[in-house]
N, CA, C and O atoms as CSV, one atom per row, in Angstrom:
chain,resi,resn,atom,element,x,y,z
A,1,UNK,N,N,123.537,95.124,92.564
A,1,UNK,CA,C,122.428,96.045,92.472
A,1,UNK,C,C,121.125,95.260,92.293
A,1,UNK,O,O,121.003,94.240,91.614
A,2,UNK,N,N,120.340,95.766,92.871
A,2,UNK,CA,C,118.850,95.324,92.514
A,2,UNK,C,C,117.924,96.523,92.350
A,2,UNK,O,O,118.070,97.713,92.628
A,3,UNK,N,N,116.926,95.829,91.810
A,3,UNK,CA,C,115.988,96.654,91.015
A,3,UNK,C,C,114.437,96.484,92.029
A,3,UNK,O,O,114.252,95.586,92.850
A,4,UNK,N,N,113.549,97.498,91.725
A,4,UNK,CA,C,112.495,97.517,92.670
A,4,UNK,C,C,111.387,98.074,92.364
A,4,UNK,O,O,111.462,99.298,92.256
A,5,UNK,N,N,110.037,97.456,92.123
A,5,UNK,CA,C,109.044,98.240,91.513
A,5,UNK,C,C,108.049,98.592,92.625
A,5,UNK,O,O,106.850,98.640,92.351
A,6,UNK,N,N,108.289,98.730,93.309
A,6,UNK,CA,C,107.474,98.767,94.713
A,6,UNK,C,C,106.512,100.133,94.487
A,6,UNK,O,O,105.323,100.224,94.790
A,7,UNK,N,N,107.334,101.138,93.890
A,7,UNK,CA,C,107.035,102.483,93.735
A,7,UNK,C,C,105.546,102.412,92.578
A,7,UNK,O,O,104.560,103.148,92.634
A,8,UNK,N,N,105.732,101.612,91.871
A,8,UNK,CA,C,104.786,101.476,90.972
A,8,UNK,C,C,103.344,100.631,91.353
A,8,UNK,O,O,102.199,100.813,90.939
A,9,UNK,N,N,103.904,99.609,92.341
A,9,UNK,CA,C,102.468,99.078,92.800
A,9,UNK,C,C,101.779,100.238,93.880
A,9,UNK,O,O,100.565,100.304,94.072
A,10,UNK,N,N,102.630,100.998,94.442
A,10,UNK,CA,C,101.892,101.864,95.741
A,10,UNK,C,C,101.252,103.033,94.669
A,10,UNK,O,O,100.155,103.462,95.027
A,11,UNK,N,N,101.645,103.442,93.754
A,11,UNK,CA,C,101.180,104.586,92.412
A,11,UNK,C,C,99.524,103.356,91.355
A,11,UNK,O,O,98.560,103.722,90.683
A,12,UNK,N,N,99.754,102.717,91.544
A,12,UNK,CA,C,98.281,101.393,91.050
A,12,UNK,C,C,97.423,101.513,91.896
A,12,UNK,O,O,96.230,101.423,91.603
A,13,UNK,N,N,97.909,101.771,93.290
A,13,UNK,CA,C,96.858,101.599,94.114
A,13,UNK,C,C,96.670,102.907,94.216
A,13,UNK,O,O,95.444,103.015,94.247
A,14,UNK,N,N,97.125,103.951,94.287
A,14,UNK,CA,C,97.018,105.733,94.085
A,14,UNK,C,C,96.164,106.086,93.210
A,14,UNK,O,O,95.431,107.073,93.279
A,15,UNK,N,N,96.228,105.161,92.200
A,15,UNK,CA,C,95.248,105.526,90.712
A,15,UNK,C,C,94.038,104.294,90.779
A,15,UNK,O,O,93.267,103.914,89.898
A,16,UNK,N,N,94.185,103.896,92.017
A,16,UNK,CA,C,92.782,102.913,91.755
A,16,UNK,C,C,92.983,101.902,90.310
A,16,UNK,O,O,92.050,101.729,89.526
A,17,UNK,N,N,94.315,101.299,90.125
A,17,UNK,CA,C,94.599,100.376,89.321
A,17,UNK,C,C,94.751,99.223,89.428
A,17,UNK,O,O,95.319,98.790,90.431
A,18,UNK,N,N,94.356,98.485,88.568
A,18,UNK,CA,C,95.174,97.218,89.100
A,18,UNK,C,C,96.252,96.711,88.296
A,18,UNK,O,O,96.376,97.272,87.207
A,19,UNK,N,N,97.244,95.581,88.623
A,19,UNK,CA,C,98.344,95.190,87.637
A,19,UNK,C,C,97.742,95.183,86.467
A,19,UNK,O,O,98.131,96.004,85.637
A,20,UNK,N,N,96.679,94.283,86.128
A,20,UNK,CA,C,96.489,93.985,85.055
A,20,UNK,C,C,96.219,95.001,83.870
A,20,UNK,O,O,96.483,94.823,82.680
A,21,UNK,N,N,95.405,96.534,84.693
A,21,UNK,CA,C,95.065,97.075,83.618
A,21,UNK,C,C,96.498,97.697,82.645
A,21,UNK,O,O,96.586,98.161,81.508
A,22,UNK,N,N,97.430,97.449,83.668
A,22,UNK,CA,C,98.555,97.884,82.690
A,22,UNK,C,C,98.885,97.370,81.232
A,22,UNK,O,O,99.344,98.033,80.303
A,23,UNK,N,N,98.492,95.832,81.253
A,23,UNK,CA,C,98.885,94.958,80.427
A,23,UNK,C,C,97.990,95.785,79.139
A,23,UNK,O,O,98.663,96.222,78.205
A,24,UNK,N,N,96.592,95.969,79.116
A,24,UNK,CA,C,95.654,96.991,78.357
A,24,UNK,C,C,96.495,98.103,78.032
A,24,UNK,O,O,97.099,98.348,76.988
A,25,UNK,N,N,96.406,98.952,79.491
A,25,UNK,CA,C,96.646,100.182,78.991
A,25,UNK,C,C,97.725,100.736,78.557
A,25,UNK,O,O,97.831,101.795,77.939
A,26,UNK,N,N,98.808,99.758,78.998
A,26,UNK,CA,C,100.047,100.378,78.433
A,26,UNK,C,C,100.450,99.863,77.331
A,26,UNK,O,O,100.901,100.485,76.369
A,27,UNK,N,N,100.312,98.789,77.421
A,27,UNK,CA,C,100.222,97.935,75.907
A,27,UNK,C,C,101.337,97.083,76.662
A,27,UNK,O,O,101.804,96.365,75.777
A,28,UNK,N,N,101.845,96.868,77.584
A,28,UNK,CA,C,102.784,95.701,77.759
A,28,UNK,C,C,102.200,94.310,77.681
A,28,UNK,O,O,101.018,94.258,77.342
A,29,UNK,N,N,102.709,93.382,77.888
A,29,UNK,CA,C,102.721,91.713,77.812
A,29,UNK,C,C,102.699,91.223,79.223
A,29,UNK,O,O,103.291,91.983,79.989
A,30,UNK,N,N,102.201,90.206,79.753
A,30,UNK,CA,C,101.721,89.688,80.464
A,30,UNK,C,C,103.072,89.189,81.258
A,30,UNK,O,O,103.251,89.194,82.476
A,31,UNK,N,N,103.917,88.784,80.286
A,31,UNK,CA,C,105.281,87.923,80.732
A,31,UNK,C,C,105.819,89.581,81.559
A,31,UNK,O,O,105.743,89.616,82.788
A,32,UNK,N,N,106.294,90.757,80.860
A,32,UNK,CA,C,106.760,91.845,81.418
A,32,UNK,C,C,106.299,92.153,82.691
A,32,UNK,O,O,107.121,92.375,83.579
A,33,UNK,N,N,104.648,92.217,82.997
A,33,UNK,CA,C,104.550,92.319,84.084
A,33,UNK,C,C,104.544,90.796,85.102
A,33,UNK,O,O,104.274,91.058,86.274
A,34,UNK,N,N,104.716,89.773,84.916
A,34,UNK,CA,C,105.448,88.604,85.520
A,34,UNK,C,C,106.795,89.408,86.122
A,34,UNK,O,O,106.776,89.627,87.333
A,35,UNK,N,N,107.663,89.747,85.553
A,35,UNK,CA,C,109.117,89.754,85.673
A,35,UNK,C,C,109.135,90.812,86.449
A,35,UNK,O,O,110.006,90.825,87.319
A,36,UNK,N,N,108.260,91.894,86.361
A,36,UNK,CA,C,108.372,92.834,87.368
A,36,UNK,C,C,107.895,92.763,88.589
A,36,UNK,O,O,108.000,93.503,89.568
A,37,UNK,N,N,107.073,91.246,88.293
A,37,UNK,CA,C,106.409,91.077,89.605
A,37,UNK,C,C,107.687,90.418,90.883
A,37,UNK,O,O,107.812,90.499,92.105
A,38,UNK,N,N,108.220,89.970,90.093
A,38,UNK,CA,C,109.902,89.045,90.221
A,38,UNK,C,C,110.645,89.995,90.879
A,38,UNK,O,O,111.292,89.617,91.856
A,39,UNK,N,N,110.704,91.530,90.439
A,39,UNK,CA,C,111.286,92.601,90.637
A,39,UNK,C,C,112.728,92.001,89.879
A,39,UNK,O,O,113.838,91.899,90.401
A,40,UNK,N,N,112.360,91.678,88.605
A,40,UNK,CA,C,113.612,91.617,87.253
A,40,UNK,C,C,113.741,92.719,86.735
A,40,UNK,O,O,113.425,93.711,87.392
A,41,UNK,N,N,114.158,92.830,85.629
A,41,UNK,CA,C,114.463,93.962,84.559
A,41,UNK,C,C,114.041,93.802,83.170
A,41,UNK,O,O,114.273,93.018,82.250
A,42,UNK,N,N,113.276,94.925,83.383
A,42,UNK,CA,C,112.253,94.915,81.629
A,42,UNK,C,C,113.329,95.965,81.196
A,42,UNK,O,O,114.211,96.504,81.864
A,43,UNK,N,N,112.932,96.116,79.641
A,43,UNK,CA,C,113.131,97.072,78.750
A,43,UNK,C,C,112.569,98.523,79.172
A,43,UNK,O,O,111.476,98.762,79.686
A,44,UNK,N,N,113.754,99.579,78.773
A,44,UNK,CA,C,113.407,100.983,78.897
A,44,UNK,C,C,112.229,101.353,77.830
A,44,UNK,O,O,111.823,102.509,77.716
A,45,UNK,N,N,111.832,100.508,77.229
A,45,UNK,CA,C,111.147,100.792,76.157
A,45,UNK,C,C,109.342,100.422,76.869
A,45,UNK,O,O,108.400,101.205,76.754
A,46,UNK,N,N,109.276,98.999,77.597
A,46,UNK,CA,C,108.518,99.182,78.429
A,46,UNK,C,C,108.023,99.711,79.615
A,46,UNK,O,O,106.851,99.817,79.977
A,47,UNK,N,N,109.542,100.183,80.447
A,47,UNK,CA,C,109.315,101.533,81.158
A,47,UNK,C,C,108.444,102.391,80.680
A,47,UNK,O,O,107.327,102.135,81.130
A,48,UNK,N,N,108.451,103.382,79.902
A,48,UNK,CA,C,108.271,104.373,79.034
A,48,UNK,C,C,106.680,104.103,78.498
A,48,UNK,O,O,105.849,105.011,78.489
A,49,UNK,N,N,106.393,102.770,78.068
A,49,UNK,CA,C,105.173,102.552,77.814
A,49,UNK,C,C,103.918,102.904,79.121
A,49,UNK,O,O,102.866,103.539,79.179
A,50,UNK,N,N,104.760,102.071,80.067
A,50,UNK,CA,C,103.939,102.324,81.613
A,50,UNK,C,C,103.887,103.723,81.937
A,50,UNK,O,O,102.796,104.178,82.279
A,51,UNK,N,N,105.193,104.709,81.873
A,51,UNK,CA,C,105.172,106.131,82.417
A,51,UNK,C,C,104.127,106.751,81.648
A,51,UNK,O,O,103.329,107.485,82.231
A,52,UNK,N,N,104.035,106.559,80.473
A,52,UNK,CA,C,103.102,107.766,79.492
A,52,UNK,C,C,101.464,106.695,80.391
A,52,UNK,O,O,100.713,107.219,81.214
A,53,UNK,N,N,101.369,105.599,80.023
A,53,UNK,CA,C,100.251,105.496,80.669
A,53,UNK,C,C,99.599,105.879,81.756
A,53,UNK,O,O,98.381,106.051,81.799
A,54,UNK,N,N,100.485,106.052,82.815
A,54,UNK,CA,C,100.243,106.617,84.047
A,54,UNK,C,C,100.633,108.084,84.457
A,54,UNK,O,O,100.842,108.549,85.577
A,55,UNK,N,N,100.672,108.755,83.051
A,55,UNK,CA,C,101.437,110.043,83.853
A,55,UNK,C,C,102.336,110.578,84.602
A,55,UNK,O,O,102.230,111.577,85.314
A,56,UNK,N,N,103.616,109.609,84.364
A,56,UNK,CA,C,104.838,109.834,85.425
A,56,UNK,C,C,106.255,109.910,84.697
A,56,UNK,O,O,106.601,110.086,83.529
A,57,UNK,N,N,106.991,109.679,86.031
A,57,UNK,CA,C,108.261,109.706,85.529
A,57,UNK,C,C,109.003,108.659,85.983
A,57,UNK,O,O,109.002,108.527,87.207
A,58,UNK,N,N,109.669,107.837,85.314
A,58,UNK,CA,C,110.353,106.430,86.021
A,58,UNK,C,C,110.897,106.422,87.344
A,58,UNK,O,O,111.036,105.350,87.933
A,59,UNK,N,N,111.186,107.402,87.817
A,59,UNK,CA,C,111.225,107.185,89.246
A,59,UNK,C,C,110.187,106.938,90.454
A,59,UNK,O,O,110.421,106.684,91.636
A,60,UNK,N,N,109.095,107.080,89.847
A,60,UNK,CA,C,107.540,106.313,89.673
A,60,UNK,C,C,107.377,105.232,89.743
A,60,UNK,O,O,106.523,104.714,90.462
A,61,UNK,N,N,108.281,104.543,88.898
A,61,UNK,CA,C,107.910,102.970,88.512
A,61,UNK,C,C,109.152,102.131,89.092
A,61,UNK,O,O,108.854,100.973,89.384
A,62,UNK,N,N,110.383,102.469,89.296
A,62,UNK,CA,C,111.060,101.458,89.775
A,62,UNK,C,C,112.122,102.645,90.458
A,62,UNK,O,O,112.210,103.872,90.415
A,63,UNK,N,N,112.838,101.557,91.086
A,63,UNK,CA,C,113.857,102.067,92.500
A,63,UNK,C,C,115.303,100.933,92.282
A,63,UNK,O,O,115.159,99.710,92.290
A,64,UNK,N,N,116.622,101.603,92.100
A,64,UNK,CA,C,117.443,100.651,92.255
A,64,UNK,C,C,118.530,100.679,93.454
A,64,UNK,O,O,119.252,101.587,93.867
A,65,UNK,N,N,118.447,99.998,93.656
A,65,UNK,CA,C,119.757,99.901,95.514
A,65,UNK,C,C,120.740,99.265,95.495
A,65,UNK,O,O,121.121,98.970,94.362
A,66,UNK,N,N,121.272,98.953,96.226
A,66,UNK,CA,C,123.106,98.957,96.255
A,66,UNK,C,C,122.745,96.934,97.035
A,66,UNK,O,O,123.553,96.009,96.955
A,67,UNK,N,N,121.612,96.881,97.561
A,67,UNK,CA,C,121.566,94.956,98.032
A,67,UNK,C,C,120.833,94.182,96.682
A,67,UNK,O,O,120.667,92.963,96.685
């Protein structure tokens, strides 16, 4: 399985965001959004930080597939 945040950079650019303001606004860490840049696996806990920031629902922010 792999993991995929693709959904979340095309929703940054929807909201006129950029990566970084996440690190601000959601309160995540710099390394977290590294790893997602990787398309790794953060904490549901930083999920959740990003969704309330942006008004969504994790299927918003990441995508997982079977390659």
């Amino acid at each position: 399985m792999a993991i995929s945040y693709d959904n979340l950079w095309k929703l940054l650019i929807d909201k006129k965001k950029k990566r970084t303001d996440l690190i601000s606004g959601a309160g995540i860490s710099s390394s977290v959004l590294a790893k997602m840049g990787r398309n790794e696996y953060v904490s549901l806990e930083n999920v959740d930080k990003i969704c309330k920031y942006l008004n969504c629902t994790p299927e918003f922010v990441f995508t997982i597939t079977d390659s």
